[in-house]
PLY file of the C-alpha trace (Angstrom):
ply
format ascii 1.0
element vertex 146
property float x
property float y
property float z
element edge 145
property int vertex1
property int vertex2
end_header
86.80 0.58 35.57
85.69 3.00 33.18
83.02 1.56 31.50
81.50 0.61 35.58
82.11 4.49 36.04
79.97 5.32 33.14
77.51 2.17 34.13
77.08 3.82 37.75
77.11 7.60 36.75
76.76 8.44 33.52
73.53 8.02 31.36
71.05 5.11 31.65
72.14 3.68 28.36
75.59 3.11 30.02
74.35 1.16 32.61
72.20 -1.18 30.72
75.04 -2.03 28.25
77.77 -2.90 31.15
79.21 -6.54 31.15
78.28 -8.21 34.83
82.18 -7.37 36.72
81.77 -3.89 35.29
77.99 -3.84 36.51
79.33 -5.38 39.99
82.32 -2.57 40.02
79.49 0.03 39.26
77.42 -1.11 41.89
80.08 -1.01 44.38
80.71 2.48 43.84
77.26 3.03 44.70
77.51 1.60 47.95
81.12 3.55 48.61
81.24 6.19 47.18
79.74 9.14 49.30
76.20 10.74 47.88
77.49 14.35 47.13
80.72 13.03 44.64
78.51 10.43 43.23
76.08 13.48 42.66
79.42 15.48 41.33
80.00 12.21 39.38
76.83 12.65 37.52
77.14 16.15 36.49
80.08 15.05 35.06
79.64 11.95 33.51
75.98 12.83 32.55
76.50 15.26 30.04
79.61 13.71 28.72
80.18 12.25 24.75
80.54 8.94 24.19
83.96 8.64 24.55
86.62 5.55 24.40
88.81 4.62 27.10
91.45 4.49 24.80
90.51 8.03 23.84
90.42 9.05 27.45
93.93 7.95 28.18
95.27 9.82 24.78
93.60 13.36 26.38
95.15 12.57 29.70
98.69 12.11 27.86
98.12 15.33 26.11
97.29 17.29 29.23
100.57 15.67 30.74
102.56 17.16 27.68
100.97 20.34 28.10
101.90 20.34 31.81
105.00 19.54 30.89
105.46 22.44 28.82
104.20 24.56 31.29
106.74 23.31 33.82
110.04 23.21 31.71
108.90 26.51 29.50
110.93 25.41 26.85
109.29 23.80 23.78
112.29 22.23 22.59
112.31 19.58 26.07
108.31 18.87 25.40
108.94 18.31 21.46
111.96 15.68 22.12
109.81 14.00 24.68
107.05 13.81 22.69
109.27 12.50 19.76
110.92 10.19 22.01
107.44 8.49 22.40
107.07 7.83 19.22
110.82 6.64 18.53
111.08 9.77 16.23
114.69 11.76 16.41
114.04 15.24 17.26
117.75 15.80 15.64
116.59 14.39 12.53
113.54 16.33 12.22
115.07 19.89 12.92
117.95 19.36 10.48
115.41 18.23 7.25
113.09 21.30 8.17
110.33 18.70 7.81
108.48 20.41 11.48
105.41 21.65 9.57
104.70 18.31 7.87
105.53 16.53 11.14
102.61 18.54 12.87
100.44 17.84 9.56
100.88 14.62 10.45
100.52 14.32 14.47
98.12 16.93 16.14
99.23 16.43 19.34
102.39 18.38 18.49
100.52 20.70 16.42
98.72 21.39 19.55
102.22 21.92 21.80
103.29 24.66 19.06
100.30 26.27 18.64
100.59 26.32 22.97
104.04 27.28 23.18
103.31 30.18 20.80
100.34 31.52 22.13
99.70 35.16 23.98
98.00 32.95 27.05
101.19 30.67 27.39
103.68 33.48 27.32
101.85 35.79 29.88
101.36 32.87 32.33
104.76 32.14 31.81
105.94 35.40 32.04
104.00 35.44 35.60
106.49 35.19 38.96
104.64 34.28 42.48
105.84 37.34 44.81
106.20 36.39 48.71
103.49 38.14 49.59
101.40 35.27 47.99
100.28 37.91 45.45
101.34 37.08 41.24
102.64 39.93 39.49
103.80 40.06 35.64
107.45 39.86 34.92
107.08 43.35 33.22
106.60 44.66 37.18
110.29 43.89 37.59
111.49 47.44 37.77
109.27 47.94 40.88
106.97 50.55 41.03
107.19 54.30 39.11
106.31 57.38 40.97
0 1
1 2
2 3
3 4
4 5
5 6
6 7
7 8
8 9
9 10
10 11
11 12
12 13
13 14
14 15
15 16
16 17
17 18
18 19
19 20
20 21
21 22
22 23
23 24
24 25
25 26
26 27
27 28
28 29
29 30
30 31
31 32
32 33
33 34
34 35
35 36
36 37
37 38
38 39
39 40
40 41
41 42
42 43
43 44
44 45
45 46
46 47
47 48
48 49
49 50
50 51
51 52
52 53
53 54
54 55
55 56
56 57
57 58
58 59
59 60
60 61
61 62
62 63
63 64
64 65
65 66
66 67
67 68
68 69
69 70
70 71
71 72
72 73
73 74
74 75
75 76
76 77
77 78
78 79
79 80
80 81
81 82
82 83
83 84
84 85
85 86
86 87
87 88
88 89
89 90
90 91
91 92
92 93
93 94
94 95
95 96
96 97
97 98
98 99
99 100
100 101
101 102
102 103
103 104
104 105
105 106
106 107
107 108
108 109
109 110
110 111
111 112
112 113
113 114
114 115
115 116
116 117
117 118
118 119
119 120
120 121
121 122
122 123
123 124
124 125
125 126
126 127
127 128
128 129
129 130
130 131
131 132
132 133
133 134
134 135
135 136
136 137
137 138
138 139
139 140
140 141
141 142
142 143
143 144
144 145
C-alpha cells in the first residue's frame, strides 16, 4: 500500500519502480480518490525523503508514545510501556541506575525524557480547558487580581 501511495503521488521515480499489484493499487487511487486530496497527496508525498515502510511504522509508534505521554502526564507509565515492548523490566532498570545508558542505547526513550522534561511539555500540560471553550494556564488558578 505504501509503495502504490508513493507510485501514485509521490515523485516520478516512485512510480516507475512499483511492482504491477502496487502499480494496479496506485492506479486505483487515481480513479478514487477525489482530485483536491490526491493534489494534497502530492504536496505531501512530493517533497518527501525516501523513506522505508518499516521506517514509517517506527515514527508512527513514536508519535503514539508521545501521545501517550501527553495523555497519562506521567513519564513513569510511557517508560514501562515502552520497556514492556521490548521485554525490558522497568524495575530492573531503575534499581541498577543504568537509565542514562539505557537511553544511550534506544533513542526512542531518549526522545520521551528529553519530552517529558521539556518547557513545551510542562506548559501544555500545565494548560486546563475552561468551560467557556477558552485554555487558560494552571498558574490562572487563583482567578483574577484587582
Amino acid at each position: 500500500m505504501w509503495r502504490a501511495m508513493l507510485g501514485a503521488f509521490g515523485p516520478p521515480e516512485y512510480g516507475r519502480q512499483l511492482d504491477p499489484r502496487s502499480g494496479r493499487l496506485a492506479e486505483s487511487f487515481w480513479h478514487t480518490v477525489p482530485p483536491r486530496t490526491q493534489r494534497r497527496m502530492q504536496e505531501l508525498l512530493g517533497a518527501a525523503p525516501r523513506t522505508s515502510y518499516q521506517d514509517i511504522v517506527s515514527m508512527v509508534r513514536q508519535s503514539s508514545r508521545r501521545l501517550g505521554l501527553f495523555v497519562a502526564g506521567d513519564f513513569t507509565v510511557a517508560a514501562r510501556a515502552f520497556l514492556r515492548e521490548r521485554s525490558i523490566d522497568f524495575d530492573s532498570v531503575r534499581a541498577s541506575g543504568d537509565a542514562v545508558a539505557l537511553c544511550n542505547q534506544l533513542p526512542e526513550l531518549a526522545d520521551l525524557v528529553a519530552l517529558a522534561s521539556s518547557p513545551e511539555f510542562a506548559q501544555a500540560r500545565l494548560r486546563r480547558p475552561s468551560t467557556s471553550g477558552v485554555t487558560s494556564d494552571a498558574t490562572d488558578l487563583a482567578g483574577p487580581t484587582e
